[in-house]
Steps between C-alpha positions, in 0.01 A plus 500: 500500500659807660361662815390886474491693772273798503718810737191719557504866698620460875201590595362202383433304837580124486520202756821264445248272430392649159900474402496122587176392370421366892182762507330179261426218774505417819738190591877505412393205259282730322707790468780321394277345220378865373827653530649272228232702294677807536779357360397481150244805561555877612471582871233794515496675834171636681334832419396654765528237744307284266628210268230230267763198476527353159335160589269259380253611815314877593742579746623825669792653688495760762835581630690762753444788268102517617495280814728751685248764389224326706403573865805371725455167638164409249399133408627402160166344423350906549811606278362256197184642466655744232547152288185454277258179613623605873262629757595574859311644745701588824394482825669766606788739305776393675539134380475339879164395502403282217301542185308315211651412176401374175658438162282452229200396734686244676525566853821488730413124569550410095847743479797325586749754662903417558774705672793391313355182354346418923134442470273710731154389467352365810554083497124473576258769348772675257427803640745774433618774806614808371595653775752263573693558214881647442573836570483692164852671517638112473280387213687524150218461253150291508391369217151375409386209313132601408375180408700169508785399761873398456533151369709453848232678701497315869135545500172230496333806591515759192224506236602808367752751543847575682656724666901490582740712632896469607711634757753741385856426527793665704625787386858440437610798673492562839158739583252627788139589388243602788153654437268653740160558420174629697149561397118513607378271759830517710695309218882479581704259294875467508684327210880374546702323280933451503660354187828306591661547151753260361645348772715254315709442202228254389236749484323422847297719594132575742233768618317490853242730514176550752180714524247616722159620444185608749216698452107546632233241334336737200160472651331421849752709723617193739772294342806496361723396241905410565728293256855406468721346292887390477643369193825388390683322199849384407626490171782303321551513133654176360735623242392712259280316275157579732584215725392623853410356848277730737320460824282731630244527798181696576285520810193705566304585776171636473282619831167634346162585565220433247291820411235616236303217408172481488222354329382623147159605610305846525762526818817534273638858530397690198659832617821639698365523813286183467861344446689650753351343786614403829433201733457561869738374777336272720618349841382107572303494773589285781310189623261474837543188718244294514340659139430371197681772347437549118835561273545834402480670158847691560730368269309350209496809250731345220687814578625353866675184252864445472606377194899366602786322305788420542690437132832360364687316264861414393570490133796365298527558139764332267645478143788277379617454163600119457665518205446697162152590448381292821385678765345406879301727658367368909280729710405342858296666747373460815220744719262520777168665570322577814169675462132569632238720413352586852130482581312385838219255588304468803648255727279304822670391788313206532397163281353459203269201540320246224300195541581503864918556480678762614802675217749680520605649222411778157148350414407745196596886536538407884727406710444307854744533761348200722512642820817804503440776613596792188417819688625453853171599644558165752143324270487289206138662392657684246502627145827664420619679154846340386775533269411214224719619178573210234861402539738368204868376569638407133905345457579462152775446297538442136783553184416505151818379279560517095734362263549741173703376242522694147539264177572788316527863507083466377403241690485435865357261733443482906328234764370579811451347834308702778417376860278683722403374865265675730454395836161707558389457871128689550390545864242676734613541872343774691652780704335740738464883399634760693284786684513691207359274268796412278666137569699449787776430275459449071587125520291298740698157313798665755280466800185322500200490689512111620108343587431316816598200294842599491517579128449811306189626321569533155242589243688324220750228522660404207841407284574473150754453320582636119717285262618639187700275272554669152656431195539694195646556166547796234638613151593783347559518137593821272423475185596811312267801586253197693598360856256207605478358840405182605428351898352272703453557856373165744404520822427229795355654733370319825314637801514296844208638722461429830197633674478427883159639524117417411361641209143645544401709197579507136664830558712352716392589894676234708507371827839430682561319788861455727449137572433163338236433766295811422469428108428155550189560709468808263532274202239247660226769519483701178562398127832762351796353368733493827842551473709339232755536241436523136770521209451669170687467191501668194715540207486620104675586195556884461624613111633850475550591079584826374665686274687862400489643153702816418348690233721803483784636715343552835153335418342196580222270550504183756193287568537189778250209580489344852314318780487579880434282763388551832440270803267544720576667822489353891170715546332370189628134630409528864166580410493196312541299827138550559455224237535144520836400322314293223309859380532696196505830706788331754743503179488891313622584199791709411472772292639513158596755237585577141663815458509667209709833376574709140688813484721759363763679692778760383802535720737778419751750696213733512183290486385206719128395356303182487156408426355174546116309471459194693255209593464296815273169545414381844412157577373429887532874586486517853317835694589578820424772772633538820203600750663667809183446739489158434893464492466272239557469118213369251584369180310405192601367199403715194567252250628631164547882477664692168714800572669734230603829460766702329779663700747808387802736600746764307805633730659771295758807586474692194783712686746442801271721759215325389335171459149407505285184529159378458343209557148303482293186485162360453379178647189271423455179650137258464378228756379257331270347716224558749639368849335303766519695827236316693221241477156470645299199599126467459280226530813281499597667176874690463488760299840665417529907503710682290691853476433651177839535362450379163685790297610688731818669606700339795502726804730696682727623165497839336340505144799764390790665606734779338704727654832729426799584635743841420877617636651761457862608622606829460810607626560368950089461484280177305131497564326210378093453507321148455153447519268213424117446408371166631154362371228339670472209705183246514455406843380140414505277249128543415598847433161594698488755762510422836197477720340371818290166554198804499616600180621821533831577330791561680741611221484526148647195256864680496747737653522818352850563271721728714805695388814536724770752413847547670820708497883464571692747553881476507751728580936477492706648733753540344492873454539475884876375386392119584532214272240363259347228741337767714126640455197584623199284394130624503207240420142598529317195428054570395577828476158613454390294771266260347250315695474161354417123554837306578555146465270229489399066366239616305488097462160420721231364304228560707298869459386527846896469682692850503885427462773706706643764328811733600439913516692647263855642619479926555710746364843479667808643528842368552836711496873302473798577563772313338867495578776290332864478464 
């Protein structure tokens, strides 16, 4: 078959990637395997920014065309919540500060997310970090699996969907683009970035480019936010049959103060100057010799947390073509995480004491110092606030590798081999806080307060380690106007725990000790599991099946069958210590999935639509909410839960000034099963009590969402306008409102929908008599300056147990500057 090639108007904006087919996947591996579709198919380039690939899955492309036309320096995962099934709610509207996403229902823990084929899902909980993403200027296209994963995915951890995005290359001309941007709440962010151009005969050549962004936290009025960034990448094409080597780096470091949440109770800000609040400054006061002094308050408003990392990772990609129709593709990877999320505890100078013994040591939510003196008041009498933030130190490194080879110019095959190893060290040392309240410095691992017993105090102690070993297979075969799909994805997946402290509750309170001497006697006197190690394995069979039928010139319909798997995390596993090894509850389930998706898409020069119905079954569905009090996250398995929905989009430019898209989807899901969330004993009779969420909707996910987007460029000026309705939210999984132990309720059964509406502005400069790559950029982001509930779990059970959720982000404004040559 011949290739076509549709030439549309200039003004039709397109990533390289759309020309290549590499917008389709997220390893080399699998965008070498699509791009052979292109082959015998026509490449179609975005409309608007926005491109429905012609495969087997509900997928969706977002490239340059409408990520440049976001807010400078903004989290990809905020930029994909124009995709249908997305919902994002930002934690602030500059992209530095996290958010909460959801495809489909599944939250960020069940997405599996790659930067150029590296996985970036926390090793232990899954957890996704938007804020430590790419800059946006350096991101060529993300594309969006809605419901089923890669068959080469690097992930025991995704149930449902995927997000991936790639790197753009060097330009192969030698260029210097800076922006400069500045907004509301002090925001100043500077943007460099130097292409090398060809710097050999052989093609060879790279990009460096760095950024720079602080600004005021949204609410409260005492922190702030500052992140930077420096990436880099070297490319060498191989020939000039694809073949390629490139290695690129990223590092980013993040220095932030949490703000804005708060609990989802009759004290959540219901209007603009309920929201806009402010936290006093406070001063620790100092301690009196010879006192009992009590600790102070200053410095435990969640506002007074820093929330630090430290991110980066080296990538190499690969292709080489073996011989005719043979073709190896090799991505390795290696990165590192540092990380806390602040918080303080009440420390005592002196002992903590049991059947007669004297510890040292973090006995519950406390810690014990044994005898040192924390405020240098000259007594050890004292209670003294400290810094106690969770710490996480993760080294992993990985590759995921593939084998095509095409039988024919119909038929193609690949095998896959993926490794992924996680180092994942959790720990708990203390620090002291400074006389403003905030932590002497925002990583206490760096210098730690040490007891009288020479250690230091942790309030966690533990190291796992996450072993992915993953092999896979696929086929493609084209069959006339029919192109079926075949693969089998298998993961072994092992998790090496090692917990050095006691664990005292079934949501997972511990007690850690610095010596063997201490939790020996400890050991001797109470009845927890002490500290051991415990190794889980679990593996499975995943099938991925699909198909393509084209039923006119640019219309099809695909459908695709698979299963998900997901392990469970080093929370979920932890908590299991509390068990004996020979228990049930000691050994949890993974979750499991069958993923199910029908549609019909038409692709043209003009038109970009797709439409698509889809069904999800849960098996072991675990719930989880973080409480931020407690510091602590309590899970519950729901059992089996049914989602479906039906999700939609049309891109079209029915001229070259103008394109417009809309967008929408509709999801349902159905607990099966009442849950046990407690039991009760009476007259030596235990009686289990359950949540009633028999039929009802899992929490935390919007029943709808639709929104629109419209550009139009008229002569040096384009103005483009976006806005999006998102539904409501149950705040539990009862679907029941809120209320105290008295009864009295607290907040009704679900968030009210809210509506968010913003505006780019763009302007050349080249009537100025400079060239093309110089504007002025406007965004307004909630124009109409919504008050609204941000994000939340939504996954707690119980009725009588508020979540946290996140104030809504305020109306904002952000002006660029953007100069290029």
């Amino acid at each position: 078959m011949k290739m076509k090639l549709l030439v549309a108007a200039s003004t039709f904006a397109i990533g390289s990637a759309a020309l290549s087919g590499s917008a389709f996947a997220q390893s080399t591996g699998s965008i070498d395997f699509d791009e052979t579709i292109i082959v015998s198919g026509k490449v179609t380039r975005s409309v608007a920014g926005v491109e429905t690939p012609d495969t087997s899955r509900a997928k969706q492309v977002l490239d340059q065309a409408i990520i440049s036309r976001q807010a400078p320096g903004q989290s990809i995962n905020d930029i994909i919540n124009l995709v249908p099934g997305v919902s994002f709610q930002n934690n602030d509207p500059f992209g530095s500060a996290g958010g909460t996403l959801t495809i489909r229902g599944f939250d960020s823990s069940r997405i599996s997310q790659t930067f150029d084929g590296l996985p970036l899902n926390d090793t232990g909980n899954y957890a996704l970090y938007s804020n430590q993403q790419l800059d946006p200027e350096l991101i060529e296209q993300v594309n969006v699996n809605l419901g089923s994963t890669d068959v080469d995915s690097p992930t025991a951890a995704a149930t449902g969907s995927t997000v991936n995005y790639r790197t753009r290359k060097p330009g192969e001309e030698f260029g210097v683009r800076m922006l400069g941007s500045a907004g509301r709440f002090n925001f100043m962010r500077v943007f460099g970035m130097v292409d090398t151009g060809v710097l050999t005969p052989s093609g060879l050549r790279a990009f460096i480019a760095a950024s720079s962004a602080t600004n005021d936290t949204i609410f409260g009025g005492i922190g702030e936010i500052n992140k930077k960034q420096i990436n880099a990448r070297i490319y060498q094409p191989l020939g000039d049959n694809g073949d390629f080597i490139s290695l690129a780096g990223h590092y980013n470091k993040n220095r932030n103060n949490f703000f804005g949440s708060v609990r989802l109770d009759t004290g959540f800000p219901d209007t603009k100057e309920e929201r806009d609040y402010t936290v006093a400054r406070c001063t620790v006061a100092p301690g009196v010799t010879g006192v009992a002094d009590s600790a102070t308050s200053c410095g435990s408003a969640f506002e007074y947390r820093y929330n630090p990392s430290d991110t980066g990772n080296i990538r190499l990609n690969s292709r080489f073509t073996l011989a005719d129709g043979l073709v190896l593709t090799v991505d390795p990877s290696i990165q590192y995480t540092k990380a806390n999320g602040g918080g303080t505890s009440v420390g005592r100078e002196g002992v903590y004491t049991l059947a007669g013994t004297s510890y040292t040591g973090y006995i519950g939510s406390t810690p014990y110092y044994g005898g040192v003196d924390l405020n240098g008041d000259g007594d050890i009498l004292d209670q003294v606030r400290v810094h106690t933030p969770s710490q996480t130190q993760t080294w992993r490194i990985g590759v995921i590798s593939s084998l095509r080879y095409d039988i024919d110019e119909n038929n193609t095959v690949r095998v896959s081999y993926s490794y992924d190893r996680g180092r994942h060290r959790q720990t708990g040392e203390t620090g002291l806080l400074a006389l403003n309240g905030f932590g002497a410095e925002p990583f206490p691992v760096d210098n730690a307060l040490i007891g009288q017993d020479g250690t230091p105090l942790q309030k966690r102690d533990r190291l796992s380690y996450a072993i992915l070993h993953q092999v896979s297979g696929e086929y493609r075969g084209t069959f006339n106007d029919l192109t079926v799909t075949a693969g089998l994805r298998s993961p072994f997946f092992r998790r090496n725990l090692t917990n050095n402290c006691f664990v005292t509750s079934v949501t997972g309170n511990v007690s850690c000790f610095g010596t063997d001497a201490a939790n020996t006697a400890y050991s001797k006197s109470t009845t927890f599991q002490g500290p051991q190690q415990r190794v889980f394995n679990y593996n499975k069979l995943l099938p991925n099946l699909g198909f393509t039928y084209r039923v006119g010139g640019d219309a099809s319909v695909f459908g695709n069958y698979s299963q998900g798997l997901q392990v469970p995390g080093t929370d979920n596993l932890y908590q299991s210590f509390f068990y004996a090894p020979d228990r049930a509850e000691a050994k949890p389930d993974p979750e499991t999935t069958h993923n199910f998706d029908l549609g019909f898409r038409v692709r043209s020069g003009r038109v970009q639509a797709q439409a698509s119905g889809w069904y999800t079954i849960y098996n072991n569905r675990l719930a989880s909410a973080f409480d931020i009090d407690l510091d602590a996250t309590i899970y519950r398995n729901l059992g089996r839960v049914d989602k479906y929905g039906i999700d939609g989009s049309v891109s079209y430019m029915p001229i070259d000034e103008l394109s417009l898209y809309v967008f929408g989807s509709y999801l349902k899901s159905k607990i099966k099963n009442d849950v046990i969330i407690n039991e009760t004993t009476v007259g030596g009779v235990t009686t289990p009590v359950f949540a009633q969420t028999a039929g009802k909707r899992e929490g935390g996910a919007p029943v709808y969402t639709f929104g629109a987007r419209a550009q139009g460029d008229l002569g040096p000026v384009s103005l483009g306008i976006q806005a999006k309705r998102t539904g409501p939210r149950f705040v539990n999984d009862q679907n029941l409102p809120l209320v105290s132990n008295a009864g009295v309720v607290l907040y009704p059964n679900k968030t009210p929908a809210y509506t968010l509406v913003d505006i780019d502005a763009k302007v050349s400069l080249e009537f100025l008599g400079l060239n093309d790559k110089t504007f002025f950029q406007l965004n307004v982001s909630n124009v109409f300056d919504e008050v609204y509930v941000g994000g939340f779990s939504g996954t707690a059970t119980a009725t009588n147990s508020a979540p946290f959720a996140q104030i809504g982000a305020p109306r904002t404004v952000i002006g660029t500057i953007s100069i290029g040559f």
